[in-house]
C-alpha positions as CSV (number, residue, x, y, z in Angstrom):
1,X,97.9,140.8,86.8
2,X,96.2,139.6,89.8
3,X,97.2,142.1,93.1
4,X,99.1,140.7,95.8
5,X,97.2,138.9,98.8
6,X,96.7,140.9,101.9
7,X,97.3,138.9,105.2
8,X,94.0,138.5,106.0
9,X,93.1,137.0,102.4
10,X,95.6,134.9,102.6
11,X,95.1,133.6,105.7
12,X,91.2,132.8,104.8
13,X,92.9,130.9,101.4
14,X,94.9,129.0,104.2
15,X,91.8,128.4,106.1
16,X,89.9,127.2,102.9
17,X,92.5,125.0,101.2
18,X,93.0,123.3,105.1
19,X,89.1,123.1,105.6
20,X,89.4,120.9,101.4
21,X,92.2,119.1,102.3
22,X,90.8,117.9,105.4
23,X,87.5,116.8,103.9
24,X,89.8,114.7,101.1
25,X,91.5,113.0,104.2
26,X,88.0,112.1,105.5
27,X,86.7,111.0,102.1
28,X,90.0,108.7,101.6
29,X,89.6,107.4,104.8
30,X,86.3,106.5,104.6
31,X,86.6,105.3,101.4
32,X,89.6,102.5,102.8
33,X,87.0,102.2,105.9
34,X,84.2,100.6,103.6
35,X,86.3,98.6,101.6
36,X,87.5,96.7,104.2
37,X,84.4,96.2,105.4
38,X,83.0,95.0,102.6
39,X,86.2,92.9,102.5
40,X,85.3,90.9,105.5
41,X,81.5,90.9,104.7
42,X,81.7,89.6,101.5
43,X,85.2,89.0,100.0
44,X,86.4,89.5,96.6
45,X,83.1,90.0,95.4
46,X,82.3,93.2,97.6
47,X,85.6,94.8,96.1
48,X,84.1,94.2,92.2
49,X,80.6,96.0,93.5
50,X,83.3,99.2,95.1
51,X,84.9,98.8,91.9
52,X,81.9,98.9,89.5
53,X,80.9,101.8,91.9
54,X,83.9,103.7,91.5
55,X,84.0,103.2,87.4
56,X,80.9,105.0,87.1
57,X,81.8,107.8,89.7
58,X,84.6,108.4,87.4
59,X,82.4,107.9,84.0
60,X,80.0,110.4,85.8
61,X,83.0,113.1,87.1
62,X,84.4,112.9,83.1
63,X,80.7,113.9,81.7
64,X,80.4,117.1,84.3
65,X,84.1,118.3,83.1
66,X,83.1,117.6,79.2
67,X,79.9,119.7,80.3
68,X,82.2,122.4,81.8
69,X,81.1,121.4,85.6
C-alpha cells in the first residue's frame, strides 16, 4: 500500500496537477483560437485541413500508447 501524503507532497501534487491543467486550458484555447481563424481565412475548407490535422494527431497518440508511450 502506498503511504499517506505529507502536506508538503501533497501540496507540490496540487501545484503539479494545477501547473497540467492550466496548460490543457491553454492548448484548448488555442486550439478554438486557430480554428476560427482559419474559419474566417478560408471557410469550410480550413476546418477539413484542422480536421485532417487532428485525425492524424490522434492516429499518431494511438501508435505511442500501442508502443507503451
Amino acid at each position: 500500500m502506498s503511504q499517506p501524503l505529507t502536506p508538503a507532497e501533497a501540496a507540490a501534487q496540487d501545484r503539479a496537477e494545477a501547473r497540467t491543467a492550466r496548460s490543457l486550458f491553454t492548448f484548448a484555447l488555442l486550439a478554438v483560437v486557430l480554428s476560427v481563424v482559419v474559419l474566417v481565412l478560408w471557410g469550410l475548407p480550413g476546418l477539413s485541413l484542422i480536421a485532417l490535422a487532428a485525425t492524424a494527431l490522434v492516429f499518431a497518440m494511438l501508435a505511442a500508447y500501442a508502443a507503451g508511450f
